[in-house]
Structures are given as C-alpha cells and as structure tokens.
N, C-alpha and C positions, 0 to 999 in steps of 0.2 A: 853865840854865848861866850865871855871872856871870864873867867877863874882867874881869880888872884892868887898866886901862890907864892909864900914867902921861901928862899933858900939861904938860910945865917941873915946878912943883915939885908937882901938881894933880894928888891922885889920884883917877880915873874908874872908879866902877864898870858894866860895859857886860853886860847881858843879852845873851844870845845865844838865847832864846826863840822869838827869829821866824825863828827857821831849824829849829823844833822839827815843822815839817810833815813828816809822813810821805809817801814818794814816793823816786824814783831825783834828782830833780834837787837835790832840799833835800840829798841827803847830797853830791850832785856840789858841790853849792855850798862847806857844808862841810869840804870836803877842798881846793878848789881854792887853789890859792897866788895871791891878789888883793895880795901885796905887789909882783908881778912886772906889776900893772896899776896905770895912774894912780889907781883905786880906795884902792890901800892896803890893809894888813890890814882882817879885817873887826871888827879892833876901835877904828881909827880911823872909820869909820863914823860919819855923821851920824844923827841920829835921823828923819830924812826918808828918807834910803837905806833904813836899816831898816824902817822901819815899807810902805814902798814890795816893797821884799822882801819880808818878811812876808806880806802879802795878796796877794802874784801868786804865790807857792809855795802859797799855803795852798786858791788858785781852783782850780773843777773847769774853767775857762774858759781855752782859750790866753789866756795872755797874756806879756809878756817886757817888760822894764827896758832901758831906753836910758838910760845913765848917763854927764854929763862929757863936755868936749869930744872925746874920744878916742870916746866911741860906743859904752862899752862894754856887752855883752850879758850880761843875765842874765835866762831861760827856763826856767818850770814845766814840767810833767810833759806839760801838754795840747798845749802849743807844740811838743815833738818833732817830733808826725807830719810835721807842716807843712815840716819841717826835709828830710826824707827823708832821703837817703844823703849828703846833705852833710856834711863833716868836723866835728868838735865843736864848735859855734858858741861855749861858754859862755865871758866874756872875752874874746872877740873884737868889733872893730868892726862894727859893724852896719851901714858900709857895705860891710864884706869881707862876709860873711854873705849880704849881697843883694846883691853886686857886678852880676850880671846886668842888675838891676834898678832899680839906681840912679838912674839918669837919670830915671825918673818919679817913686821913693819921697822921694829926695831931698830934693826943694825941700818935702815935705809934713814931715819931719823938722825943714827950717829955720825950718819956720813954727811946730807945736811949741816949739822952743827958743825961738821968738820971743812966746811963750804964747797962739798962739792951738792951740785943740786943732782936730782935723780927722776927720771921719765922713765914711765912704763905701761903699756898698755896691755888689755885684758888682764891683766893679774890677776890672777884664781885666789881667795881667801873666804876660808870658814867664819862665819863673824854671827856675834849672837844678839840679835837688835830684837826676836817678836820672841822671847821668850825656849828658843830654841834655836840650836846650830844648823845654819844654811850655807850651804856653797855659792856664794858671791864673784863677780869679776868687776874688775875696777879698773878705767887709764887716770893714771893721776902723776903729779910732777910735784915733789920735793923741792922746794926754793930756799937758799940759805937768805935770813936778810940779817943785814948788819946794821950797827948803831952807828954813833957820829964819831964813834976813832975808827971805823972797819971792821972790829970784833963781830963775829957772828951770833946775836942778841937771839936769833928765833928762826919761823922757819915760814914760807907761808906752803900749807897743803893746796893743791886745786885738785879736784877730783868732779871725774862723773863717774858714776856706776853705769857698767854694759853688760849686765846681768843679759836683759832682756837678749840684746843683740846676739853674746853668742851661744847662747841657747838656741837662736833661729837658725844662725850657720850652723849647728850641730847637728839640728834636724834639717835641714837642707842636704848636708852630708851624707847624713842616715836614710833617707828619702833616697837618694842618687844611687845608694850604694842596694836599697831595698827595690827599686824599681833595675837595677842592672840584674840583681838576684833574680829576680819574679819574669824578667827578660828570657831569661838563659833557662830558666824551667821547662816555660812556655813553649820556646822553640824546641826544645826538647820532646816535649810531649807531642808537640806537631807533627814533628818526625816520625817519631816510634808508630803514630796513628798511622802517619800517610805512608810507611813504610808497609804494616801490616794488613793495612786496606788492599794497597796493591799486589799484595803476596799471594792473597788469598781469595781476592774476585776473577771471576771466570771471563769475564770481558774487559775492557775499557773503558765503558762507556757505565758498567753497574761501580766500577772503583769511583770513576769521577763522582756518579750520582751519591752511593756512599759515602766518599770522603767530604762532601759538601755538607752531607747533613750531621757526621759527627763533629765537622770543623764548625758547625753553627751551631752546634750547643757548645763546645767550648765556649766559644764569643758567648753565648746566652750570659752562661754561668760564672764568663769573664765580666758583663757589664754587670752581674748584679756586686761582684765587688768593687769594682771600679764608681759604682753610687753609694757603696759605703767606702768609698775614699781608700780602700783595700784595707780596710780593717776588718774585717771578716764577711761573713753574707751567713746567712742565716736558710737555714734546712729548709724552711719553707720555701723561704726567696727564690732559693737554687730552684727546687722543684718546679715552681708554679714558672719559671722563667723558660728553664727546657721543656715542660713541658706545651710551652703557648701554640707549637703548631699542631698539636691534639686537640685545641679547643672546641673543636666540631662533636668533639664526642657527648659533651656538654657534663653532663652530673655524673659521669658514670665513673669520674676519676675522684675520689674522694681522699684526703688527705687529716690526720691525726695525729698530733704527737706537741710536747712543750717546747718555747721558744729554746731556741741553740743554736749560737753563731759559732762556722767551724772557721778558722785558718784559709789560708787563699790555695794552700796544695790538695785538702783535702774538700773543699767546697769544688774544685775544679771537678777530682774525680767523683765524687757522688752526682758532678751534673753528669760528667759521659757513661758514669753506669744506668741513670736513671731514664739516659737519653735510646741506650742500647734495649734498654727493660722496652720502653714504648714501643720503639721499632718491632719488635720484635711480635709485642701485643698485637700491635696494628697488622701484620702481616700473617699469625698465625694462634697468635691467642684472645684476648678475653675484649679485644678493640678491635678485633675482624669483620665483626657481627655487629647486626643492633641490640644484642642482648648482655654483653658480657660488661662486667664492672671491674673496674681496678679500687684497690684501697693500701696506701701508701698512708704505713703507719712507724713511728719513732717513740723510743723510752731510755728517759737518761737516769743518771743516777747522781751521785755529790761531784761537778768536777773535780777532779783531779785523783780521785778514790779507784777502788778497784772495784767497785759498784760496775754493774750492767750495763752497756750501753747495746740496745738493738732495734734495728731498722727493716722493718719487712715491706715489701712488694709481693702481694696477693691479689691474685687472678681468679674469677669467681662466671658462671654464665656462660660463659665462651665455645667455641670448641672440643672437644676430646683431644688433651694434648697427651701426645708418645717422647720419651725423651730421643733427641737425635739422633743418627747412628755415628755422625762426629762433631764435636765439637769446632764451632767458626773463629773468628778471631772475634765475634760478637761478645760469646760467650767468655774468651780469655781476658776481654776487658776490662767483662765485667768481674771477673775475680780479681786481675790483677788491681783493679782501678780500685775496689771497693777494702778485698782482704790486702793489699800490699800498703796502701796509705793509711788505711786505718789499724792497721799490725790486729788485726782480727783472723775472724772465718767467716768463709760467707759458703750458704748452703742453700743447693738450688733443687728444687722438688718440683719433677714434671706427674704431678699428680693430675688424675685423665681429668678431673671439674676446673683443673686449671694452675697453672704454674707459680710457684711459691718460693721467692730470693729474698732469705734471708742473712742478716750480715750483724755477727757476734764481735765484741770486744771491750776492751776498760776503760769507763771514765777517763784514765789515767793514759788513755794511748790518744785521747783527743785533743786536738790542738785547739781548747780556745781562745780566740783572739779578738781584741778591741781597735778601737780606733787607733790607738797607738801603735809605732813602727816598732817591730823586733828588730835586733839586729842579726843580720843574715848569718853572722858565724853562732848565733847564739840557738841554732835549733838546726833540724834535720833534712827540711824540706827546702 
C-alpha cells in the first residue's frame, strides 16, 4: 500500500508495507487515529518509526515501541498477555500503562532515552493488570532507537515475563531446604529410638527384634506422608497404616473421630505411640486374646482455637490389666512421642477391664498442614 503524503510543495511517497503483518495488533495499528497523538498520521512517519514498527509487529517475541517525548505505546500480538485486563494501552503513555510501576521502570526508561540500552533479568515488579497488585518477574532489554540525524526518537521494550519460572526455582529451593529439614528430624528420631531400645532390652537379639518393629512403623507413618507429597497425612491414614500388621485381629480395632491432617513431626509421633499402644495390646492387653476389642477414638475443635483436642486408646475384653511395677522405654515413648509434640498431657489408666491412653491438648498446639511447603525456619519441628 503507498500514501501520498504532501510536505510544502514536496511530494512523499510513503509505503505502508510494515504494517502488512498479519495479527490483531497490526490491524489495531491500522485503524488507530495517531493524528490525535504527538505521533501524527502514520503517514507523517519517519522511516525509523516505521521501520521500528515494522519489525516488533512482525516478532513472534513481546515486544512494544516507546515512542517521543510523550511515551507513546505501540504493542505486537505477543506483548498482550503481559498487558492482562488492563484498559487498551495502544497510544497511550507508557508511563500511564505502568503507572504502578513507575517508580522503578522509570529512571531505566530515562536512561534509554539517554542511549544507553538496559538488560535485566528476573526483575521483581508489583504491576496491577487483573484488577489487583501482584508480584511479577520480568527479563526484558531497554533498546534506544534513533531517527535519521541519530537523536534518540524512542525506545523499543522486549520482554518476557518469568513469573512462572521463578516461582519453580523458589519452590525447588524450598523443597531442598524442606526435605534437608525433614532429613535431619528423621535421623534424629532414629537414634534417640535405636539408642533407648538398646539401653533397655535385656538381650540382643529382643533389641534387634524391637527396634525393627518400631523402625517399621516409623517407615509406615513415613510413606503415608511421603503419598501425600509431605503435606500432611491425616489421623486416620497414620493409624490404619501402623496399624496393618494387626490386621489378623480383624474388627476388633475400631476407629472414630473427624477428618484431620497433622504436620509431618507430629503424624510421625502419633504413628510410634500408636505403634507402642498395639504392641503392647498384643502382648498383654485387650489383643492378647480372641476377646478383647480396641476403639481408637479423636475430637477436634476450631483449628487454631483453644478449643479441645483429644485422642483416646481404650481397651475393653481383654485381660485383667495391673499397672507395671516399672515403666519400659515403651511407655516413655509413648508420652514423650504423644505429650512432647503435641505440647499436651497424655494420661495412661491401667484400669483391671483394660488400659486407657489418653492424650489432652489445644487446637492451637496442632500443627495443621496442607500440601504446601513450610518453610523450615518458620515453625518448631
């Protein structure tokens, strides 16, 4: 397409060629009224504008024109998204556009105009496109471009937004830093177990056997988080998970209480208290016999309130149970494991129809946790 354009008595013939890229923004260009901008028709057009024009409508690549003291914007197909739901930028200043924003893009703008170009990647900026302030990252490169004496006439912006991106390396980071945490627990509680098995079995041969079956429910109560991705595991999960090498007992373990995912410190210790509770069943209380029943029952309150939270193991059928003459490191497990992580009480009744551990504390002491990663300095465990 060729525009005639007169300048005094000077007749111009002016292609309109670079505006021949196919796309919504090349026709918005097109159609827009640029006599109503310092711009001017686009047949007063310098052959720097155009040709400037041209090659950022024609890029698969955001990019957008900063044009003239006035700042005005012109934006390919790819630059849209970037835009979001903000009003139609095309002709408009580009510091109205990023009004938000200004105060950082700014001074990198004046330096452009000043001809020095400017690259930078990730760039963190708050920018307000869907009706509301979000934290954005952006690599984009400030380009001065100049007219036909050299003056610096505009600017061209390239950008992609890497929002996405490092969001991923953050949780990647977080992830690394949350599985080094969850590491360093772990082998800790290993110890302290495999240290007070051995301290306190009368053979070698009952420690090994011991320590193999509390180190399996750890694992139990380790894979039912490790299937929720370590976002928590939930009271039942735990349960029904430690309890699976009791399955021979068949109905006699019955379980009651509303859904609630704990934390990965405190799901661990409720599996080795509940792992302790069985053993203990099986060898002397209410799972010794074919007659005795367990009933593992839970009641929460508002998280995060100081509302009730309690958790009973009751023994019912069984034997005539006497309380010990001492306490095993079974027993100190199970308090430590149950009243130390859950900042509770836990209260143990060897009543003679059958043994009764219960374990008191607040809403507000329980750690619930979702799929999402904490970060490790941000809590206790």
């Amino acid at each position: 397409m060729i525009s005639v354009a007169v300048a005094g008595n000077v007749v111009q013939r002016v292609s309109f060629k670079f505006l021949e890229s196919a796309g919504e923004m090349a026709s918005a260009v097109r159609a827009y009224d640029w006599a109503s901008t310092s711009l001017g028709p686009i047949e007063s057009w310098g052959a720097s504008l155009r040709t400037a024009v041209g090659i950022m409508l024609s890029s698969a690549f955001p990019k957008c024109i900063v044009w003239g003291p006035e700042l005005v914007t012109i934006y390919n197909d790819a630059f849209r998204p970037l835009l979001g739901d903000k009003p139609a930028a095309l002709g408009r200043p580009f510091s109205e556009v990023w009004a938000e924003a200004w105060d950082t893009i700014g001074p990198m703008v004046d330096r452009a105009y000043a001809g020095e170009a400017t690259f930078i990647e990730d760039f963190p900026l708050v920018v307000d496109r869907h009706g509301y302030p979000e934290q954005a990252w952006f690599t984009f490169c400030y380009s001065p471009i100049r007219d036909a004496e050299g003056r610096v006439a505009g600017m061209m912006d390239t950008v992609i937004e890497t929002t996405g991106k490092v969001r991923a390396e953050q949780n990647s980071r977080l992830i690394n830093a949350e599985l080094a945490h969850r590491i360093k627990n772990l082998l800790a509680m290993v110890s302290a177990i495999a240290n007070q098995t051995f301290r306190s079995a009368s053979s070698m041969e009952e420690a090994k056997a011991t320590l193999d079956k509390r180190l399996s429910a750890l694992g139990e109560a380790h894979s039912v988080l490790a299937d929720e991705s370590w976002g928590g595991a939930s009271v039942k999960a735990v349960i029904e998970r430690v309890l699976s090498p009791f399955r021979s007992v068949g109905d006699r373990i019955r379980m009651e209480g509303p859904p609630l995912n704990l934390a990965a410190r405190q799901a661990l210790s409720l599996g080795l208290a509940i792992h302790e509770l069985a053993t203990n069943a099986s060898k002397y209380g209410a799972l010794s016999d074919d007659c005795g029943r367990v009933t593992i029952s839970w009641k929460i309150g508002r998280p995060g309130s100081d509302e009730e939270f309690r958790l009973v193991w009751e023994e019912q059928g069984g034997p005539v149970v006497a309380e010990p003459k001492r306490r095993g490191f079974g027993s100190r497990l199970i308090e430590k494991a149950l009243a130390g992580e859950f900042h509770g009480k836990v209260h143990v009744h060897y009543a003679p129809e059958g043994l009764r551990c219960e374990l008191f504390t607040t809403m507000n002491n329980i750690r619930i946790e979702t799929a999402e990663f904490e970060t490790p300095s941000a809590r206790a465990d």
